[in-house]
C-alpha positions in Angstrom: 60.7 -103.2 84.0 59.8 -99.8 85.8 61.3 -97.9 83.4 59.5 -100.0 80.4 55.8 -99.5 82.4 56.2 -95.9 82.6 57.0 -95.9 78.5 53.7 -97.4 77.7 52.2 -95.1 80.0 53.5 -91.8 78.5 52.5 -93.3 74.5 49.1 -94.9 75.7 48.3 -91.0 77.5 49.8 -89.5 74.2 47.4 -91.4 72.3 44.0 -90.1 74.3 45.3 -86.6 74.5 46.1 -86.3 70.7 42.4 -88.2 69.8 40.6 -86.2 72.7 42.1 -83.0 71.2 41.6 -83.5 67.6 38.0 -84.9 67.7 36.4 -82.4 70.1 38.0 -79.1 69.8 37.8 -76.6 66.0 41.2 -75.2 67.8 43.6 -76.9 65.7 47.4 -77.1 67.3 49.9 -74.2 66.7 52.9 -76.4 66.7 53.2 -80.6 67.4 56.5 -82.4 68.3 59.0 -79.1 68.2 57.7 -78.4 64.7 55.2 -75.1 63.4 52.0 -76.1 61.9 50.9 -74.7 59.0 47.2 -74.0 58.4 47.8 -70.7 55.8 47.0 -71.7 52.1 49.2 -69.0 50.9 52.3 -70.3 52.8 52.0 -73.5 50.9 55.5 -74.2 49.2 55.6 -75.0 45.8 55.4 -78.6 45.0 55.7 -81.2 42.4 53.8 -84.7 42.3 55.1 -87.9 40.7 53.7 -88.7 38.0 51.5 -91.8 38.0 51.9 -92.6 34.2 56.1 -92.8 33.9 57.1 -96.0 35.0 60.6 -96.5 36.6 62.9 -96.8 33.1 61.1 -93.7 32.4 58.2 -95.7 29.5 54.6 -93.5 29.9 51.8 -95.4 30.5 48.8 -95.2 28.6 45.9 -98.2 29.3 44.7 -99.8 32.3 45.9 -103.1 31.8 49.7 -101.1 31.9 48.6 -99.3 34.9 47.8 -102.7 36.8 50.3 -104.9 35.8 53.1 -102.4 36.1 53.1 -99.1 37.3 50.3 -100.1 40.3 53.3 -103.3 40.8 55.9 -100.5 41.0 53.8 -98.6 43.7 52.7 -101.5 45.6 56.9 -102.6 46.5 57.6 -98.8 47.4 54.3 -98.0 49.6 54.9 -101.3 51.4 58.8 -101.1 51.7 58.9 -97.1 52.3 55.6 -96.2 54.5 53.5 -99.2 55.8 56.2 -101.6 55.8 55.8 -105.3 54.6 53.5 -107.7 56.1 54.2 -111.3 56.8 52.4 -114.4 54.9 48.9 -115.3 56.4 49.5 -118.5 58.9 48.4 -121.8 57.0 46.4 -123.4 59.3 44.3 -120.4 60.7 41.6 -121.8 62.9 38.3 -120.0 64.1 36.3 -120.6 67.3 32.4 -119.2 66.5 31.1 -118.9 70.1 27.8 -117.5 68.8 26.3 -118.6 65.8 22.5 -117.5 65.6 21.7 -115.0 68.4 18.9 -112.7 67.9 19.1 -109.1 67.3 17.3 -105.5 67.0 14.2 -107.2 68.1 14.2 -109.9 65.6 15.5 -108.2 62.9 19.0 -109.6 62.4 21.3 -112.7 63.9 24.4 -111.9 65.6 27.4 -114.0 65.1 30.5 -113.9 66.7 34.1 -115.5 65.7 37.3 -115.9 67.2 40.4 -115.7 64.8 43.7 -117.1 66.4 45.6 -115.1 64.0 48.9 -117.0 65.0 49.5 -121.0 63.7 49.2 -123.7 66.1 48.5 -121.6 69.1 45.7 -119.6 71.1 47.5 -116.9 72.7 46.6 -114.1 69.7 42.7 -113.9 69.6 40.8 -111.3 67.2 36.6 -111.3 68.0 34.3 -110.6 64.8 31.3 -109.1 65.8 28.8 -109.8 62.6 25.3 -108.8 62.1 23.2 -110.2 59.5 19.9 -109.4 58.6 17.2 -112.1 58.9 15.1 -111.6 56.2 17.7 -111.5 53.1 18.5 -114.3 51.2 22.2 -115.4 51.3 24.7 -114.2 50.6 24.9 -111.0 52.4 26.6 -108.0 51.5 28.3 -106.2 53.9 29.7 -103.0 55.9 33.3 -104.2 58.1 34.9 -101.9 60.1 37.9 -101.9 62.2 37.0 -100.1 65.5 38.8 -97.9 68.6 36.4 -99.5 71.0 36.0 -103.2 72.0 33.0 -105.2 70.1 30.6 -104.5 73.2 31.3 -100.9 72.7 30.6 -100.7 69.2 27.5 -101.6 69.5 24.1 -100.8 71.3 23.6 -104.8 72.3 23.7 -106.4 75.6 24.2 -109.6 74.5 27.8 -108.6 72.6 30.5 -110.9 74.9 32.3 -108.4 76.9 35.9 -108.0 75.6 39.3 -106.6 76.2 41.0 -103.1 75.2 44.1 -101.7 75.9 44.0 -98.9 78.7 45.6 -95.6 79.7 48.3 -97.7 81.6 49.1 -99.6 78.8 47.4 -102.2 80.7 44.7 -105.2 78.6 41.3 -105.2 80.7 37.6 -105.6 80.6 35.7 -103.5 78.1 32.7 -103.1 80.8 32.6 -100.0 81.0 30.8 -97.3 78.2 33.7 -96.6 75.5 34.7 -93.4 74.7 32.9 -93.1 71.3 29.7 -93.4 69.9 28.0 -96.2 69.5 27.3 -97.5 65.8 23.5 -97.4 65.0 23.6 -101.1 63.1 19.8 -101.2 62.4 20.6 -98.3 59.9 22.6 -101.1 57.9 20.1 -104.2 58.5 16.8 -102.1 57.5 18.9 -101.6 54.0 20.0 -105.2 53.4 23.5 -105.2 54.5 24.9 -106.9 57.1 27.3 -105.3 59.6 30.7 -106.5 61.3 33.3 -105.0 63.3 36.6 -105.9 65.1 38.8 -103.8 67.6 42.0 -102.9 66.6 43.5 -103.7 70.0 43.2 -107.5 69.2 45.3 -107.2 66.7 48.2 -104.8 67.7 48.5 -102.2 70.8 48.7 -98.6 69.5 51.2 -97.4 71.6 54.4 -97.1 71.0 55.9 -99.2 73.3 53.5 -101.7 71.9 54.8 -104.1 69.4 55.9 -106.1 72.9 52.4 -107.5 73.0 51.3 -107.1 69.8 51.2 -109.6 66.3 54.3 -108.6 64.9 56.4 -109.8 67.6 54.9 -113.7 66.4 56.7 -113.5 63.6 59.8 -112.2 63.8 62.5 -114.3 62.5 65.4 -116.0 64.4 67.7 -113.6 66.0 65.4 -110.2 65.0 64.1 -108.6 68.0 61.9 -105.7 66.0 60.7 -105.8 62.3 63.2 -104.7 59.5 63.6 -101.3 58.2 61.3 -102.2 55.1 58.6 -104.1 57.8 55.6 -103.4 59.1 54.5 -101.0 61.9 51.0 -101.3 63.5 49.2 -99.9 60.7 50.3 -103.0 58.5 49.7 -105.1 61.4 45.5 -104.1 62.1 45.5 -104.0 57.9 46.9 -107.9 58.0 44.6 -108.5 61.0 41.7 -107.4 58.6 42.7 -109.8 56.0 42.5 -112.6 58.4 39.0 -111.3 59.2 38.4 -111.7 55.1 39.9 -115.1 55.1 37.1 -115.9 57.5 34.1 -114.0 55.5 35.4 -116.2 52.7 34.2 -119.3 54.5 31.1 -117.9 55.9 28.4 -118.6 53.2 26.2 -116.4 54.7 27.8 -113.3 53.3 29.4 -112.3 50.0 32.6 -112.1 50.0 32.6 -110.0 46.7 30.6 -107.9 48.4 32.4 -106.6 51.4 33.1 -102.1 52.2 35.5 -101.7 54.4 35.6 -98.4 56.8 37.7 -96.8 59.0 38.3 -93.6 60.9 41.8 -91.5 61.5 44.5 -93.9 61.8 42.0 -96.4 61.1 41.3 -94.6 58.1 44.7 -95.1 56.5 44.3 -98.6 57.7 41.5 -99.2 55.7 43.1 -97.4 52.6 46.1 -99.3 52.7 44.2 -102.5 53.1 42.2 -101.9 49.8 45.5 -101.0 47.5 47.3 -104.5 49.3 44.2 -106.6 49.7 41.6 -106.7 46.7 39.5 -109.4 47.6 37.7 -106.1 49.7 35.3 -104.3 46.7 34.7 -101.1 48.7 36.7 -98.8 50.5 35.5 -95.5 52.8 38.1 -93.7 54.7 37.2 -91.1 57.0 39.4 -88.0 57.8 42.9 -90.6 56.9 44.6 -87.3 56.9 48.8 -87.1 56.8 50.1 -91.0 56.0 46.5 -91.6 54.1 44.5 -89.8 51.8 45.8 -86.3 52.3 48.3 -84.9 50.0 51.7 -85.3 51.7 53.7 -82.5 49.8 50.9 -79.8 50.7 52.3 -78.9 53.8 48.8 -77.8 55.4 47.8 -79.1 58.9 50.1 -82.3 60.1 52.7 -83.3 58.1 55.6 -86.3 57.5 57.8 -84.5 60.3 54.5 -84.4 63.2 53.7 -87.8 61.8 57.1 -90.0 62.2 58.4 -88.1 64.9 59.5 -90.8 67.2 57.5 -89.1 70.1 54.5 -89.6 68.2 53.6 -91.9 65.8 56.5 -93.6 64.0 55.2 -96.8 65.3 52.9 -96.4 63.1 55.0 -97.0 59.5 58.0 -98.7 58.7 61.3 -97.5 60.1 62.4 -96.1 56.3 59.3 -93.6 56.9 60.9 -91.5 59.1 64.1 -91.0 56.6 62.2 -89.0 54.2 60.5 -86.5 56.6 63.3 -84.0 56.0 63.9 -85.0 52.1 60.4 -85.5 51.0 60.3 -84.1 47.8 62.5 -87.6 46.9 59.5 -90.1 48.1 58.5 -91.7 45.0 54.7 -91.4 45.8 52.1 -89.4 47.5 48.6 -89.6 49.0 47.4 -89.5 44.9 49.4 -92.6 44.0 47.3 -94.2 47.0 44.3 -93.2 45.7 45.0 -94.2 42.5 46.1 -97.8 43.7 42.5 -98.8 44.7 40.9 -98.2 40.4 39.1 -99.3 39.8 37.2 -100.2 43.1 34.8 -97.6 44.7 36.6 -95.2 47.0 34.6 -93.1 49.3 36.9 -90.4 51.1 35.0 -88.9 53.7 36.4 -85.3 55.5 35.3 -82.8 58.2 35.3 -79.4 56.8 36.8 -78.2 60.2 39.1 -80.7 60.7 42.1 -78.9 59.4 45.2 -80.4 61.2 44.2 -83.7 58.3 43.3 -81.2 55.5 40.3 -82.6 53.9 41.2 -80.1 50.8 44.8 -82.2 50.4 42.4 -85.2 50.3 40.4 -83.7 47.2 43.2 -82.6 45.7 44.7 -86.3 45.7 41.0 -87.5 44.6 41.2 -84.9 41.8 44.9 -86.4 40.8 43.9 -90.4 41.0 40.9 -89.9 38.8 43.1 -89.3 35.8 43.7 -93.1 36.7 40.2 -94.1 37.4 39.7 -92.8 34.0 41.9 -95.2 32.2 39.1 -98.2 33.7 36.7 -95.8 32.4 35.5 -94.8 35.7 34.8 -91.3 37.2 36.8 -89.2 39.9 36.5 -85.6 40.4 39.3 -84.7 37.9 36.6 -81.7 37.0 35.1 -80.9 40.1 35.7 -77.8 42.2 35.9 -79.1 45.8 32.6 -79.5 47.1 30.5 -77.5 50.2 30.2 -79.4 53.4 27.2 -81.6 53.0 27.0 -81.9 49.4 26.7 -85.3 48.2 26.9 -84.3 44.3 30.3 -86.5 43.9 29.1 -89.7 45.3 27.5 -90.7 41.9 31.7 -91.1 41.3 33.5 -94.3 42.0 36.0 -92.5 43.0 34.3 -90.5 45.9 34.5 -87.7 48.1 32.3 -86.1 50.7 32.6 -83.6 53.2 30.9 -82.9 56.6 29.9 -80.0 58.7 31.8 -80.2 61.5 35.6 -81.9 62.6 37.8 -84.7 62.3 36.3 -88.6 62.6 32.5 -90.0 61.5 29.3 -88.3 62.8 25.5 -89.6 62.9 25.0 -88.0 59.6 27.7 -89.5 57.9 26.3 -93.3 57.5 23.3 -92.9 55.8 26.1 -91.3 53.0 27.8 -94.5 53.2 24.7 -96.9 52.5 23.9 -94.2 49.7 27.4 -95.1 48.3 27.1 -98.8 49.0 23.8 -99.0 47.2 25.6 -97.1 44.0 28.6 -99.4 43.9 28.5 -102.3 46.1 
């Protein structure tokens, strides 16, 4: 037991460390888990991407309807067998608990709601809290901006009246959220002053992100007889907060207050590949924005700039993370059937915002371009625009968010900033 509570201690003090050192510091590492990083565009090796219009038995794909029904199938069984790792049905008899239906807000402006999901059947001992915002002076239904969250619901927010919650802490021990959180607060007013109503949930409720976690976390209610850890083809804890946010849509679908058609999803980092590979296995959300998703998400795993599939799957890092069959192809990658493009590409025709830091080097916000460049040439095919043509833009141009298919770039490192949500609601008005 000793020996188990100093394991979660060393991955739970990992996980600060490594957000600590890549959100605050322009000094990007010189090497990560026993392996050199590379941060030198010339020392790029040559590379090859699969092509998104050959399907398996080798017939070329030339129409959306194609592209959907069969090569986007194809893609779908290998990103969820060979990187995410499969996720288990959604319980049949999911119940919800709204503790707060109609509290004031931001003066007047909005009513809060808050929801508790038992995510597991028959049973209370797996709660996730949805914090939701709606403004007061829209007629129903709502649109909305949902994001998955490092901090508890109190933290999230700048409002007293948010029940206190729970996060997971340095020990790798579940206590009170009564404290300030570590990151900024989200200014929600920004969202209700423009019509759209704003929810959150921590990604604690749903799975710890540590990697001595899945002891405590939703995967564990679900394993079958006899398994004691999910299959080689299974879901780590990326699946596991994505399938948490589908629950969270399960419950939005109820709620006639807000539009379920009308829901963005957003995420930052890890949360960012959440989000991403929520959108390609979950439709039913119309809007996607991941920020600075990086290695594992949006950024062009064969560029081998800034983290790669070796830094990412280490086992001293963050192979939790991803299925187990992740791991196999960080010394053969040029044999993965996919790349970040073919994730991109996997959300056309939906809008796709993918949001960088020009700084933030160790997730290469260029690879992330470059993928946005490749998945337009599917875009296209729905008769949507990407920027196939577009030279990558200056930090703080906005020029490509007239495209579906998104991209923008801040000043500054890796994670969302201040500036960065009124270029969201900019994008939500366009699309959403």
């Amino acid at each position: 037991m000793k020996y188990f509570a100093i394991r979660i201690l060393c991955s739970v003090c990992l996980f600060f460390t490594t957000l600590v050192l890549f959100s605050q510091t322009n000094e990007p590492p010189k090497e990560v888990a026993g392996f050199p990083v590379n941060y030198d565009e010339d020392a790029i090796p040559p590379y090859i991407l699969p092509d998104l219009f050959t399907l398996q038995n080798g017939k070329k794909v030339s129409d959306a309807e194609t592209w959907m029904n069969e090569k986007r199938t194809e893609l779908l069984e290998a990103v969820a067998s060979l990187q995410y790792g499969k996720t288990t049905p959604a319980p049949k008899n999911i119940k919800y608990d709204m503790f707060e239906k109609n509290g004031e807000a931001f003066g007047g402006k909005a009513i809060r709601k808050q929801v508790r999901i038992y995510l597991t059947e028959n049973s209370k001992d797996h709660p996730m809290d949805v914090l939701i915002y709606l403004p007061k002076n829209v007629s129903a239904p709502i649109p909305l901006f949902f994001t998955i969250s490092f901090s508890a619901n109190n933290q999230s927010v700048d409002d007293p009246a948010v029940k206190i919650g729970e996060i997971w802490n340095r020990d790798g021990e579940k206590v009170k959220a009564d404290q300030p959180g570590r990151f900024r607060a989200t200014d929600v007013e920004q969202f209700i002053d423009e019509g759209y109503g704003f929810a959150t949930v921590y990604y604690g409720d749903i799975d710890p992100d540590f990697k001595d976690g899945f002891e405590h976390g939703i995967r564990k209610e679900f394993l079958k007889a006899g398994e004691t850890q999910p299959k080689e083809d299974e879901w780590g804890t990326i699946s596991a907060w994505s399938w948490g946010l589908s629950r969270a849509m399960d419950y939005f679908e109820k709620d006639k207050d807000i539009d379920e058609e009308r829901i963005a999803l957003m995420g930052v980092s890890r949360l960012g590949k959440t989000v991403l590979w929520t959108g390609i296995r979950d439709p039913r959300f119309k809007m996607i924005i991941a920020s600075c998703s990086g290695e594992g998400g949006a950024a062009l795993a064969r560029r081998d700039y800034g983290e790669n599939i070796k830094h990412m799957s280490d086992p001293s890092r963050y192979a939790y993370q991803f299925a187990p069959n992740y791991h196999e192809y960080s010394t053969h990658l040029d044999d993965f059937p996919f790349d970040a493009h073919s994730l991109v590409a996997m959300i056309a025709p939906r809008p796709l915002l993918l949001q960088t830091g020009d700084t933030d080097y160790w997730s290469d916000p260029k690879g992330e371009f470059l993928a946005a460049k490749e998945g337009s040439k599917v875009y296209e095919l729905f008769g949507e625009k990407g920027p196939k043509n577009n030279e990558m833009p200056a930090a703080g141009d906005t020029s490509l968010l007239g495209n579906k298919l998104g991209y923008y770039m801040h000043e500054g490192g890796h994670g969302t900033i201040p500036s960065d949500y009124p270029v969201f609601i900019q994008f939500m008005k366009k699309f959403l």
